[in-house]
Backbone as a chain_set.jsonl record, in Angstrom:
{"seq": "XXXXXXXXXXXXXXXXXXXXXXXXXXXXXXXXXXXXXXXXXXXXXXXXXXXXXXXXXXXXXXXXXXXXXXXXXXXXXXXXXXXXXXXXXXXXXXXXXXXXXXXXXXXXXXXXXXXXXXXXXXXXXXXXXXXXXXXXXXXXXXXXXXXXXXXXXXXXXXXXXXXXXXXXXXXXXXXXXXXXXXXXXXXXXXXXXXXXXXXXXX", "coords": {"N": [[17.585, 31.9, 9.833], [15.137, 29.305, 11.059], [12.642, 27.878, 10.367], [9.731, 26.651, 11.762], [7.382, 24.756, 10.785], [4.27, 24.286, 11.579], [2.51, 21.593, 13.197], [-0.54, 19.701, 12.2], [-3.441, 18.14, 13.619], [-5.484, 15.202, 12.689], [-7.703, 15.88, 12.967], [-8.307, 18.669, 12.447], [-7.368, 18.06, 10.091], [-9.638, 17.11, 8.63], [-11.414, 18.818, 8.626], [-10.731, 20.91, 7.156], [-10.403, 22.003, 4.061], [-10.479, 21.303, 0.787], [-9.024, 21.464, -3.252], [-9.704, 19.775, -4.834], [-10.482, 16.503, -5.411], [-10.816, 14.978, -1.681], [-9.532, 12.51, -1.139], [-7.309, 12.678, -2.591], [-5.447, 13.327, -0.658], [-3.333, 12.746, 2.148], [-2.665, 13.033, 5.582], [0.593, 12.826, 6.772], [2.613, 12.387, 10.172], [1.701, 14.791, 10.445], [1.948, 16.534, 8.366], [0.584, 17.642, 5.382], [0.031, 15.74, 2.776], [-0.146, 15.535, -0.514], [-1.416, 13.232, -3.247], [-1.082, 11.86, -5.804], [-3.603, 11.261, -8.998], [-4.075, 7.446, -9.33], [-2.239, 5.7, -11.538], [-2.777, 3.619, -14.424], [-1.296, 1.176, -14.933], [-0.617, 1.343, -11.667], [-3.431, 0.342, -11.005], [-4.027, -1.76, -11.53], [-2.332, -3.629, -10.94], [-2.752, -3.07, -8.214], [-5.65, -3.994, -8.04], [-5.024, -6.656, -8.762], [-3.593, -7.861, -6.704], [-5.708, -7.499, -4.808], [-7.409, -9.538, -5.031], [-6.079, -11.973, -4.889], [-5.46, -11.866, -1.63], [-7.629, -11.311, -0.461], [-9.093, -13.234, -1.394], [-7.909, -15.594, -0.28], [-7.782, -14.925, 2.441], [-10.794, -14.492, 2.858], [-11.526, -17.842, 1.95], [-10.272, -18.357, 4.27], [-11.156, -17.561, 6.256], [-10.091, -15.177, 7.983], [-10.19, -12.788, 8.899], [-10.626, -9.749, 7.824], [-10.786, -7.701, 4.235], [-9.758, -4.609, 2.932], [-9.292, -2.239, 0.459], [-8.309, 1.133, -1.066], [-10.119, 4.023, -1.788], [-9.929, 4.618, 1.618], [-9.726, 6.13, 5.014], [-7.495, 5.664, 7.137], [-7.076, 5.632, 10.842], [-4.19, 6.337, 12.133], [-2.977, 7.711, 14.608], [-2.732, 10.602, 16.243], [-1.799, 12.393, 14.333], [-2.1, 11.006, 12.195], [-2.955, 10.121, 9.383], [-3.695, 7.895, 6.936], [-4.272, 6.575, 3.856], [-4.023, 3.437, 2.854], [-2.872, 1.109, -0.212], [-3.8, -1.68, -0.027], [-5.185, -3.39, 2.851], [-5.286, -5.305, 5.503], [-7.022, -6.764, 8.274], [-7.097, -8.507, 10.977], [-9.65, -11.321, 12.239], [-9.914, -10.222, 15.338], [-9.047, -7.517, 15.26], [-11.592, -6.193, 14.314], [-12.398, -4.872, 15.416], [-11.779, -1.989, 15.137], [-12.687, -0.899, 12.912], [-14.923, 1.593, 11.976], [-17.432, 3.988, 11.072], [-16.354, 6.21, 10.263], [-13.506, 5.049, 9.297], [-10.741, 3.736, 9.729], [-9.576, 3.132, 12.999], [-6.798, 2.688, 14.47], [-4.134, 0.393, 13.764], [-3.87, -1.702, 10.768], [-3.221, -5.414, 10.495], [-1.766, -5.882, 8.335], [-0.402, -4.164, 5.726], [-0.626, -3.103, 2.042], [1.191, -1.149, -0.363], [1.039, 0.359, -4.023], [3.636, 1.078, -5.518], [4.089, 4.609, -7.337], [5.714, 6.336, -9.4], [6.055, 8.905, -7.925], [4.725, 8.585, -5.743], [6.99, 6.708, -4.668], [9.46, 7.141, -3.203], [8.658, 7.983, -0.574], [6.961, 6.218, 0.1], [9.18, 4.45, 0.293], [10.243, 5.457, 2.593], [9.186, 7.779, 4.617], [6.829, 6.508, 5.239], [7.257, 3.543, 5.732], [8.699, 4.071, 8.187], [6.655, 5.007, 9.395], [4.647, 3.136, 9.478], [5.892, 1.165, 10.887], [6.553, 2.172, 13.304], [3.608, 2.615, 13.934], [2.938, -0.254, 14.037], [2.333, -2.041, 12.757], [2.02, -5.173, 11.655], [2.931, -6.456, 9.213], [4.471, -5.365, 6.305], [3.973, -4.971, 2.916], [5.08, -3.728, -0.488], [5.191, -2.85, -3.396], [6.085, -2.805, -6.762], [5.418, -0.932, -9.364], [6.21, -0.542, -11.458], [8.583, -1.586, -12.198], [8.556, -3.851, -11.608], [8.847, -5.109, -9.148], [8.07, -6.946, -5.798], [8.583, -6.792, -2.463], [8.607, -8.097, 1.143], [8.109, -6.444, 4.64], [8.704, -7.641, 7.591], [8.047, -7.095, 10.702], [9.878, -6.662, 13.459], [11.066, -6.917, 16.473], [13.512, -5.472, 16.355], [13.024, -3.834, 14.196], [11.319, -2.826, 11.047], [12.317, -5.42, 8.743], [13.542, -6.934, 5.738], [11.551, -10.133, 4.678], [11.257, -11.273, 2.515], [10.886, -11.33, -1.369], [11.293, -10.952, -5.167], [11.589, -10.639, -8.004], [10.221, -9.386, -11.274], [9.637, -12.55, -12.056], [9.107, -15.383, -10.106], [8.239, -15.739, -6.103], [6.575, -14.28, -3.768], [6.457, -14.357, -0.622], [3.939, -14.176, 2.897], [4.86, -13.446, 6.16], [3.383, -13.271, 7.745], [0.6, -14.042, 7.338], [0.47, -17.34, 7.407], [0.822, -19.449, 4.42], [-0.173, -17.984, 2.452], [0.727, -16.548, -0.682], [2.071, -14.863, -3.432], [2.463, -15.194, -6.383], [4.538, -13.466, -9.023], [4.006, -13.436, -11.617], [1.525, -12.937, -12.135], [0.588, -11.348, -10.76], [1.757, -9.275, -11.909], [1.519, -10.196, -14.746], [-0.657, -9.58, -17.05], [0.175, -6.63, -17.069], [3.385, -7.36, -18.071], [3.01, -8.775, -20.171], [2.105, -7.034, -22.215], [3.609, -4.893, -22.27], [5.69, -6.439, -23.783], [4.172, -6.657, -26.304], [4.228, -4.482, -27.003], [6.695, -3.2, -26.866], [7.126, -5.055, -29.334], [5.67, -4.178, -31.605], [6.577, -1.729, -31.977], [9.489, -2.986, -32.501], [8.503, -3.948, -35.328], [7.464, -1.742, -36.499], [10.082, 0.074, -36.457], [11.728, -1.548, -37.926]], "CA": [[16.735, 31.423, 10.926], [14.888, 28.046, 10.501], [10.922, 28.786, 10.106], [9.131, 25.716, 11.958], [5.847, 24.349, 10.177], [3.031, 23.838, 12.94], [2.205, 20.509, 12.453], [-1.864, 19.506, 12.325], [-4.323, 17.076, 13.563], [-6.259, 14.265, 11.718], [-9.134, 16.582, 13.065], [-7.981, 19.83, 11.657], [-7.061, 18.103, 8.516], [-11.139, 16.748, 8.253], [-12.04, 20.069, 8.917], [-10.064, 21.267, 5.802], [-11.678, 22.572, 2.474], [-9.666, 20.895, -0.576], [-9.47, 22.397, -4.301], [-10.28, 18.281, -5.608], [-11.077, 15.215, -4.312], [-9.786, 14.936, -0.553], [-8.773, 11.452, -0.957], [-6.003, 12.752, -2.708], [-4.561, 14.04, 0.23], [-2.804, 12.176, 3.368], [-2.058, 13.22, 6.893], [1.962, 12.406, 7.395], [3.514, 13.427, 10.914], [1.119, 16.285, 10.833], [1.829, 17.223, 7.512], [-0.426, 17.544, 4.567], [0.93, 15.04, 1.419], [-1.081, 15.209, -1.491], [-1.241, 11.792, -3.679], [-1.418, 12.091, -7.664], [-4.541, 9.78, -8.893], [-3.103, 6.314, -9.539], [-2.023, 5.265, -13.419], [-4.079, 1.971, -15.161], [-0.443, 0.139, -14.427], [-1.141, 0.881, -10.334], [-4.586, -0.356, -10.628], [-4.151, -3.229, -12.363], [-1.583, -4.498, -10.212], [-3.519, -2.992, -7.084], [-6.814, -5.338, -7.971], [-4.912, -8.006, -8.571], [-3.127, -8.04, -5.609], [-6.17, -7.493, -3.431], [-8.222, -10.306, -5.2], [-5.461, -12.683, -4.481], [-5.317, -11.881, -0.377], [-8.709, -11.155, -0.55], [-10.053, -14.719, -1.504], [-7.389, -16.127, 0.774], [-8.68, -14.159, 4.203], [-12.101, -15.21, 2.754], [-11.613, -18.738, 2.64], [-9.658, -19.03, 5.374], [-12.521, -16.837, 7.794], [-8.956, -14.725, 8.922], [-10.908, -11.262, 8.619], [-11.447, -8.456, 6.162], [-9.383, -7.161, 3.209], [-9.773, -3.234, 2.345], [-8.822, -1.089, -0.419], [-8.76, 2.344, -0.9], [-9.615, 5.132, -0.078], [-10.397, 4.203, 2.999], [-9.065, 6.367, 5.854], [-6.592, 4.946, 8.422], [-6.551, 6.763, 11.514], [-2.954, 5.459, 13.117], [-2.477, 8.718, 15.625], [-3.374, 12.006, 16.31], [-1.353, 13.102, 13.762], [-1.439, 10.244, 10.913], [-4.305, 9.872, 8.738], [-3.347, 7.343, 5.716], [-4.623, 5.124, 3.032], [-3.035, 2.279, 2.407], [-3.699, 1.058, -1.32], [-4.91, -2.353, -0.098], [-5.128, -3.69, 3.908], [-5.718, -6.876, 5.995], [-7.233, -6.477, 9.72], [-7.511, -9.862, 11.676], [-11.018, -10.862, 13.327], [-9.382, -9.636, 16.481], [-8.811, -6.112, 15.008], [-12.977, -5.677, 13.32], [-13.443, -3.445, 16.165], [-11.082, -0.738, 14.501], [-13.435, -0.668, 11.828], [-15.918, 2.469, 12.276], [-17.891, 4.73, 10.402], [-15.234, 7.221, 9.576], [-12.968, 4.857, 9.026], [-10.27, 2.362, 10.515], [-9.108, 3.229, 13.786], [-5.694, 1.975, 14.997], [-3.147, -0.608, 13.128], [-3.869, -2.895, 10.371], [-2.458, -6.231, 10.447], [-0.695, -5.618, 6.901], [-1.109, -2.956, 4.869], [0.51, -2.927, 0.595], [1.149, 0.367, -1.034], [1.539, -0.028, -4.585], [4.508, 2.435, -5.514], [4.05, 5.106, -8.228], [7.177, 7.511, -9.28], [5.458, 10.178, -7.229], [5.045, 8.362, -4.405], [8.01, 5.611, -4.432], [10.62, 7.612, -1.964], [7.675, 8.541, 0.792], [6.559, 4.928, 0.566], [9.826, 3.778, 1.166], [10.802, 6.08, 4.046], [8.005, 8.294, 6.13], [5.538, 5.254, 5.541], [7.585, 2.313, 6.366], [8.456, 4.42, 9.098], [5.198, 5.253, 9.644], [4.039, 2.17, 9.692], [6.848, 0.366, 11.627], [6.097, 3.131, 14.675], [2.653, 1.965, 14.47], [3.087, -1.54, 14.603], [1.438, -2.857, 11.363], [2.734, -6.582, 11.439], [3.764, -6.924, 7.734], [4.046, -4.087, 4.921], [4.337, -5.136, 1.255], [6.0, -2.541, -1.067], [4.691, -3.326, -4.664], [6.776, -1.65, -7.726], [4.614, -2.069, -11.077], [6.936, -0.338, -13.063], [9.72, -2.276, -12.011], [7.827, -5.644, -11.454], [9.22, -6.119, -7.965], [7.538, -6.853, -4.538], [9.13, -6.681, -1.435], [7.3, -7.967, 2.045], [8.858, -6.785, 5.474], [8.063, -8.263, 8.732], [8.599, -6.313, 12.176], [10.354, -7.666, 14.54], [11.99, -6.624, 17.842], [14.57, -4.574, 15.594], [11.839, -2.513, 12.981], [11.261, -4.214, 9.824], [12.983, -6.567, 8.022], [12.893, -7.561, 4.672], [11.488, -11.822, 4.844], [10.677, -12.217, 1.195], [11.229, -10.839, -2.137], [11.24, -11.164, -5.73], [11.845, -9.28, -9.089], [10.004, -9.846, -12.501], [9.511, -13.428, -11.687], [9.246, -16.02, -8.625], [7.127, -16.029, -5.555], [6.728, -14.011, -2.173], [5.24, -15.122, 0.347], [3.558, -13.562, 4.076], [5.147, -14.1, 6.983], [2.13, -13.067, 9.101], [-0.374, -15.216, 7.025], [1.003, -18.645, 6.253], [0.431, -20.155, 3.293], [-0.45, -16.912, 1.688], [1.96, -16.417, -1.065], [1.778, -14.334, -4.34], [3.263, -15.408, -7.735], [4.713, -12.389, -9.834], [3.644, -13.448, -13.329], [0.195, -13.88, -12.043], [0.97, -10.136, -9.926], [2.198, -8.418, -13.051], [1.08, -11.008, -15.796], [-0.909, -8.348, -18.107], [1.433, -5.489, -17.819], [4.26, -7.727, -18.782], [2.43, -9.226, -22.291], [1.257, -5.907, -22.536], [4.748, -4.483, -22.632], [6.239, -7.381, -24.688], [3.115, -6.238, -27.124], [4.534, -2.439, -27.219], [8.129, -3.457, -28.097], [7.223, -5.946, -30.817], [4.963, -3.39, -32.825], [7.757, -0.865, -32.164], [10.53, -3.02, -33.623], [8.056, -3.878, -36.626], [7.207, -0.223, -37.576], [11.455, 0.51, -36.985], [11.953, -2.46, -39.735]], "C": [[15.791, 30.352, 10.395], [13.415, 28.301, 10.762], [10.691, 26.648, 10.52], [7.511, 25.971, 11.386], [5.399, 23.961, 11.418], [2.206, 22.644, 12.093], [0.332, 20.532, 13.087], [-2.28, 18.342, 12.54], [-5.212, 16.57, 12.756], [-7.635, 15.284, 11.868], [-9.564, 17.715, 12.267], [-8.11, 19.349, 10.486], [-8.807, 17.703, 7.983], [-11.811, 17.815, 8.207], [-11.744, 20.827, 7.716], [-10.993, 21.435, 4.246], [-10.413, 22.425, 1.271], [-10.399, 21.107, -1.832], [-9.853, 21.319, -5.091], [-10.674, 17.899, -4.526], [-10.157, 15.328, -3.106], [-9.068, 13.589, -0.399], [-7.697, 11.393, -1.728], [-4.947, 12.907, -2.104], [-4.576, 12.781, 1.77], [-2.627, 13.257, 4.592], [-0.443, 12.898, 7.491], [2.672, 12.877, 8.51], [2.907, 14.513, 10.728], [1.109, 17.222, 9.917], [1.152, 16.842, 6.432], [0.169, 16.969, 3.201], [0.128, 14.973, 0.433], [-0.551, 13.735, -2.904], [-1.412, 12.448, -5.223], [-2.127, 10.537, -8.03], [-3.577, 8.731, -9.211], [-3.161, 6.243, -11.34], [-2.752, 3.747, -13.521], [-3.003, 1.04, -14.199], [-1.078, -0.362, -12.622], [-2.451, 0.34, -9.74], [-4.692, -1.641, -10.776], [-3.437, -4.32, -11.283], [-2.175, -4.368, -8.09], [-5.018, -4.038, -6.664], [-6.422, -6.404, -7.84], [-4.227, -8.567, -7.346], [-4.172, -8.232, -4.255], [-7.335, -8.494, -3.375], [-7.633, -11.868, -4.362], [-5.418, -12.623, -2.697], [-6.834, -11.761, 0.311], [-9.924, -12.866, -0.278], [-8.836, -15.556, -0.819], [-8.036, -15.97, 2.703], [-9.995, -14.911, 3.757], [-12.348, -16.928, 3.042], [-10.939, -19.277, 3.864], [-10.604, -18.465, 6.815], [-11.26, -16.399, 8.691], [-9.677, -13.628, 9.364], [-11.275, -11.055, 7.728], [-10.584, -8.188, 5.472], [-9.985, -5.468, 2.56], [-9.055, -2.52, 1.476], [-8.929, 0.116, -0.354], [-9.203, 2.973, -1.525], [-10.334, 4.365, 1.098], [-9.492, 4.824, 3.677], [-8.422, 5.528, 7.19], [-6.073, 5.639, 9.378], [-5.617, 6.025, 13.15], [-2.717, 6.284, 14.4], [-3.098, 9.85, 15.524], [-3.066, 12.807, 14.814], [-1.023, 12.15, 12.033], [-2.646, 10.02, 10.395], [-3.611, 9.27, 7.059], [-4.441, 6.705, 4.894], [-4.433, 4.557, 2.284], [-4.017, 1.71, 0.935], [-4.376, -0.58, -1.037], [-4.424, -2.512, 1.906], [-5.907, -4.538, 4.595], [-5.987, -6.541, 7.978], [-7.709, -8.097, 9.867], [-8.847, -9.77, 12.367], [-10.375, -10.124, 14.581], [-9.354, -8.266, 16.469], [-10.168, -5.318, 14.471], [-13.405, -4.553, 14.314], [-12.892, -2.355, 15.844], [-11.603, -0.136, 13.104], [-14.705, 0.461, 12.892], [-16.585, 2.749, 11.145], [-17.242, 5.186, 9.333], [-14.293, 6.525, 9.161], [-11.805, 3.604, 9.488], [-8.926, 3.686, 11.71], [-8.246, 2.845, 14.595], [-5.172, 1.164, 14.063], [-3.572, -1.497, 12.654], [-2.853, -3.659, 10.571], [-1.006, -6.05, 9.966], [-1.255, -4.586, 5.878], [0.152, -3.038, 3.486], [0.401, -1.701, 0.555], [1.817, -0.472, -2.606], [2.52, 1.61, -5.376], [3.894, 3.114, -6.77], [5.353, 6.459, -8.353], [7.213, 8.438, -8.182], [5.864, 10.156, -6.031], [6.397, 7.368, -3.733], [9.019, 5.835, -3.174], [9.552, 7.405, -0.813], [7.283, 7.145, 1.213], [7.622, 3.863, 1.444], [10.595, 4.097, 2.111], [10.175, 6.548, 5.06], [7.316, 7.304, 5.79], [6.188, 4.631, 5.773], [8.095, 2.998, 7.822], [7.626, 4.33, 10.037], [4.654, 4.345, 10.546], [4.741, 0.591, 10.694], [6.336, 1.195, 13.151], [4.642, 2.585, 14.716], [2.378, 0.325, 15.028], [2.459, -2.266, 14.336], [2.862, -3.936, 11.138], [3.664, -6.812, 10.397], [3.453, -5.566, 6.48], [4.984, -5.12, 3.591], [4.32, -4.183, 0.411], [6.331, -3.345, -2.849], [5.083, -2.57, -6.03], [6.02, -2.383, -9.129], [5.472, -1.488, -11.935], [8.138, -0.801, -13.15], [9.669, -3.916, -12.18], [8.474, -6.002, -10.117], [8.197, -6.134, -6.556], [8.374, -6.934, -3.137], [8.466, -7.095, -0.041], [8.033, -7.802, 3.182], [8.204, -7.136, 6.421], [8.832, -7.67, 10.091], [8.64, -7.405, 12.809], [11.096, -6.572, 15.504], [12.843, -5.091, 16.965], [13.859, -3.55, 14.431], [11.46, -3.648, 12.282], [12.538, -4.412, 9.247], [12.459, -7.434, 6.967], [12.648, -9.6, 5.144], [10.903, -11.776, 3.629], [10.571, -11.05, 0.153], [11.448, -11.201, -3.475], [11.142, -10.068, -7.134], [11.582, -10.043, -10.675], [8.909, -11.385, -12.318], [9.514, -14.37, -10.648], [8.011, -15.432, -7.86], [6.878, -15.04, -4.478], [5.755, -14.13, -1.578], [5.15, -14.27, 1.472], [4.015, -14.477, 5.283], [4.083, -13.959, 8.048], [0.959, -14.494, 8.97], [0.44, -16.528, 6.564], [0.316, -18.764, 5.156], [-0.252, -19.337, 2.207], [1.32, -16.824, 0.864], [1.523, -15.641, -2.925], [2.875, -14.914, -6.067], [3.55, -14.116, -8.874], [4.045, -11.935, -11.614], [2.071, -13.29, -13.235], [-0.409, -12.021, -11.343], [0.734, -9.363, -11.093], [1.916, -8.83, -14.71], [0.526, -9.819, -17.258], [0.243, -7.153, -18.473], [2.618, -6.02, -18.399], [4.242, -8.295, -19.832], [2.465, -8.018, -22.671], [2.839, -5.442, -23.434], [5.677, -5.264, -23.495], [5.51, -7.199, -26.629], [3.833, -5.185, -28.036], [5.969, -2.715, -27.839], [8.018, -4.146, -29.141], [6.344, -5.083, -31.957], [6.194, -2.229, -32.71], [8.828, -1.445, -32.99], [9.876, -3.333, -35.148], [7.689, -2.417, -37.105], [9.155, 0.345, -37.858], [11.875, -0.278, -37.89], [11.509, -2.268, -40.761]], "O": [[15.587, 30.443, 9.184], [13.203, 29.177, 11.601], [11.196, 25.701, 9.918], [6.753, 26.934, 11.497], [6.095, 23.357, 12.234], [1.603, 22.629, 11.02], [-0.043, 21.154, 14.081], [-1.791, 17.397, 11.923], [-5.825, 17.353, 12.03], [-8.462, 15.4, 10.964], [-10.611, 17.871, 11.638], [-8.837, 19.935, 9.685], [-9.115, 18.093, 6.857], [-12.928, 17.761, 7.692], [-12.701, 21.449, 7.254], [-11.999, 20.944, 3.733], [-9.609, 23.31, 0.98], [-11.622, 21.069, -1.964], [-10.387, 21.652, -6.149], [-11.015, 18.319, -3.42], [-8.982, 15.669, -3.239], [-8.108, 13.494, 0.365], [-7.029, 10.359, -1.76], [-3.801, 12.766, -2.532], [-5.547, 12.185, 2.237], [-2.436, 14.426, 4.256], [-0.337, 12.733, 8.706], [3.457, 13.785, 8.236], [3.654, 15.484, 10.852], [0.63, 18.347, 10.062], [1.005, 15.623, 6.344], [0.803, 17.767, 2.511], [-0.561, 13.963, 0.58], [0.606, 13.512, -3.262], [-1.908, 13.546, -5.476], [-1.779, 9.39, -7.751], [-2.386, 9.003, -9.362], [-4.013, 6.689, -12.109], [-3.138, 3.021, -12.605], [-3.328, 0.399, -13.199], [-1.595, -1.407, -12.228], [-2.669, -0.002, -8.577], [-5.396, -2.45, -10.171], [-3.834, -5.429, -10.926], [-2.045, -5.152, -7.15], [-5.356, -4.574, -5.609], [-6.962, -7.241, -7.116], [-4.363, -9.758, -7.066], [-3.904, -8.754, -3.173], [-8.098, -8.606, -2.416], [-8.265, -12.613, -3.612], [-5.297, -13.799, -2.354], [-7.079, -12.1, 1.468], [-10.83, -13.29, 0.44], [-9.173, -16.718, -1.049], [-8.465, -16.662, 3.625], [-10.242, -15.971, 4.332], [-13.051, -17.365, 3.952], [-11.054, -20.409, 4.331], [-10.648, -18.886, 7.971], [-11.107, -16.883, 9.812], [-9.736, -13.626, 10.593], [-11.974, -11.651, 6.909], [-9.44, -8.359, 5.893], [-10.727, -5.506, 1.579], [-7.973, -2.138, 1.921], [-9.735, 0.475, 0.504], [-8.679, 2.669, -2.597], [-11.288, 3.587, 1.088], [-8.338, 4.504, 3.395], [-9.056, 4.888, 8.029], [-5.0, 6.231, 9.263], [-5.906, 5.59, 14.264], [-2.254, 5.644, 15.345], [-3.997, 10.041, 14.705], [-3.835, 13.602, 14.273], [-0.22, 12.398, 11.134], [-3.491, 9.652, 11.211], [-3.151, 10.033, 6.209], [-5.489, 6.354, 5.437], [-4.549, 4.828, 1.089], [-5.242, 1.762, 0.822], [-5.378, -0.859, -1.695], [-3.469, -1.85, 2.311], [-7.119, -4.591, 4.385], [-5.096, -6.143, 8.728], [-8.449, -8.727, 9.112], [-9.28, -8.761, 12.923], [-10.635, -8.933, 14.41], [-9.598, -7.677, 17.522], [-10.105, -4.119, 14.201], [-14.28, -3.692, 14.219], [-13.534, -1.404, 16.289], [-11.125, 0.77, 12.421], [-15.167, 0.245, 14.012], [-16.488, 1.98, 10.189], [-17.3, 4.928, 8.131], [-13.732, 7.218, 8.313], [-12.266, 2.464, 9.537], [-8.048, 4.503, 11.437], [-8.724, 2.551, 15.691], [-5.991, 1.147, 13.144], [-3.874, -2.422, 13.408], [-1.733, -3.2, 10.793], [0.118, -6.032, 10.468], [-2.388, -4.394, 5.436], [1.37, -3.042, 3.658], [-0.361, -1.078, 1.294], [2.625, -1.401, -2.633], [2.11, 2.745, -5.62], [3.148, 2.374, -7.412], [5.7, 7.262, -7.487], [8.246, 8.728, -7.579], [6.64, 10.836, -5.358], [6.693, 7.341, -2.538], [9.322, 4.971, -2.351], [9.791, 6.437, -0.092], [7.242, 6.823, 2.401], [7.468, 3.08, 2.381], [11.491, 3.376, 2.55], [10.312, 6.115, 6.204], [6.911, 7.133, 6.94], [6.107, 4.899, 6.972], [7.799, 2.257, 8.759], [7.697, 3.804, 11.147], [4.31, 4.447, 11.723], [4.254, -0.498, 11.001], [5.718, 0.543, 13.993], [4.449, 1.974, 15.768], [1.826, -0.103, 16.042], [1.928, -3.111, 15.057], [4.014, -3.761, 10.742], [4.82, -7.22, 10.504], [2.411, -5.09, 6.031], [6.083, -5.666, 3.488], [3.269, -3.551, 0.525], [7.25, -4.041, -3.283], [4.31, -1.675, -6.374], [5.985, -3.493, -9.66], [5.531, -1.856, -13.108], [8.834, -0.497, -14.119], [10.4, -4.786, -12.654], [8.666, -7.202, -9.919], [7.54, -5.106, -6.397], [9.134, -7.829, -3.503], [7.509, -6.341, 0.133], [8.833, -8.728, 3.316], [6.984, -7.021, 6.302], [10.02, -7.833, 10.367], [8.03, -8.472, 12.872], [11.599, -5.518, 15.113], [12.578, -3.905, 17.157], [14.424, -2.555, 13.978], [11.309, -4.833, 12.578], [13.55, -3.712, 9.286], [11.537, -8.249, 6.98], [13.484, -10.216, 5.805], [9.809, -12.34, 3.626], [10.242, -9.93, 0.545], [12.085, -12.244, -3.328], [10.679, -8.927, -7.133], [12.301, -10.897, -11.195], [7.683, -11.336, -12.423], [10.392, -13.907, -9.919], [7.059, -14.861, -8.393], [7.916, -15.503, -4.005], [4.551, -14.057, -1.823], [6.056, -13.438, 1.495], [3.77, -15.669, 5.475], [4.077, -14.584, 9.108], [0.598, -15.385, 9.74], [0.959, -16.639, 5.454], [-0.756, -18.188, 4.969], [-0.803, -19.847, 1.232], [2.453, -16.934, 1.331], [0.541, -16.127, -3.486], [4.062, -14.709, -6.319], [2.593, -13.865, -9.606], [3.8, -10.957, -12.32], [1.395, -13.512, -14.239], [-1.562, -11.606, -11.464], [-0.355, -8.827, -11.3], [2.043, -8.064, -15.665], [1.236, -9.414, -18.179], [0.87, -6.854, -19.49], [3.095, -5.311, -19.286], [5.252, -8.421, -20.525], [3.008, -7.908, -23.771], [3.134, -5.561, -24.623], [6.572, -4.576, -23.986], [6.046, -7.467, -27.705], [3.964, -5.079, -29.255], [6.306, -2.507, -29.005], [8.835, -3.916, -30.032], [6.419, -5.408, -33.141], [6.689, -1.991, -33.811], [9.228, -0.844, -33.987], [10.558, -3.043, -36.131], [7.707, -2.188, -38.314], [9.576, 0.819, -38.913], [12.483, 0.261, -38.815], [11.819, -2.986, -41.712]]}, "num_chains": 1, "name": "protein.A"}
């Protein structure tokens, strides 16, 4: 016999008494996802990612650029936070107190082993059902980025790149990210780690 879980509200889940920090923990579809903190790699590549879109929105006077934690409350039943996110002036009134109320623009996640599957199935989901313009899907231990763009049909990958090269936003023009510049440190870094490795195996 098949045992249904009773799914919970963003309300219930605020109401909740967690054994850490609560911003470890998500809201998915009503169920409770707990996050594992991020590693140096996902920070590194999380700042730099949100300096770069960051001082773009800025000079361009598009909106705001948020990191997290910051709660994102998409539905009754979805309470996220996205590791960085872009709301248009048009959208500043979804900014509250508690948190952001209704659909960023664009929202990144930057993957970590943990989370890599969930990011790229109940959240692009997720976030396709809500009707967040553009998601970028950021792999630091891979070096790739990915950016899709909803359309009529869900999303759809429009831009992409692995190691090296460029991707660009189809929401924001002229926004466009360079990989070496993305991933730049961790990839000396790691060029670092194998060359003292093959000198101690010689």
């Amino acid at each position: 016999m098949d045992t249904l879980t009773q799914r919970i509200t963003w309300r219930e889940f605020l109401e909740m008494d967690f054994p850490e920090d609560p911003t470890y923990y998500e809201l998915i579809d009503g169920e409770i996802v707990k996050k594992a903190a991020p590693a140096p790699k996902h920070q590194i590549v999380s700042a730099n990612f949100f300096s770069a879109l960051n001082q773009f929105v800025r000079e361009k006077g598009l909106g705001v650029v948020l990191y997290a934690p910051v709660d994102v409350f998409l539905d009754d039943y979805n309470l996220v936070q996205p590791d960085v996110l872009f709301l248009s002036d048009a959208k500043r009134s979804l900014i509250t107190n508690d948190g952001i109320v209704g659909a960023p623009d664009l929202v990144a996640e930057i993957l970590l082993p943990t989370t890599a599957v969930r990011d790229r199935t109940s959240k692009l989901k997720l976030y396709e059902r809500a009707g967040i313009a553009e998601y970028w899907l950021t792999d630091a231990q891979n070096t790739t980025v990915e950016v899709y763009q909803l359309t009529a049909k869900g999303y759809e990958l429009y831009s992409a790149a692995a190691v090296e090269g460029t991707v660009a936003s189809a929401l924001l023009q002229g926004f466009f990210v360079e990989l070496k510049a993305l991933f730049g440190f961790l990839m000396s870094h790691s060029k670092r780690t194998c060359s003292a490795i093959a000198r101690r195996i010689a």
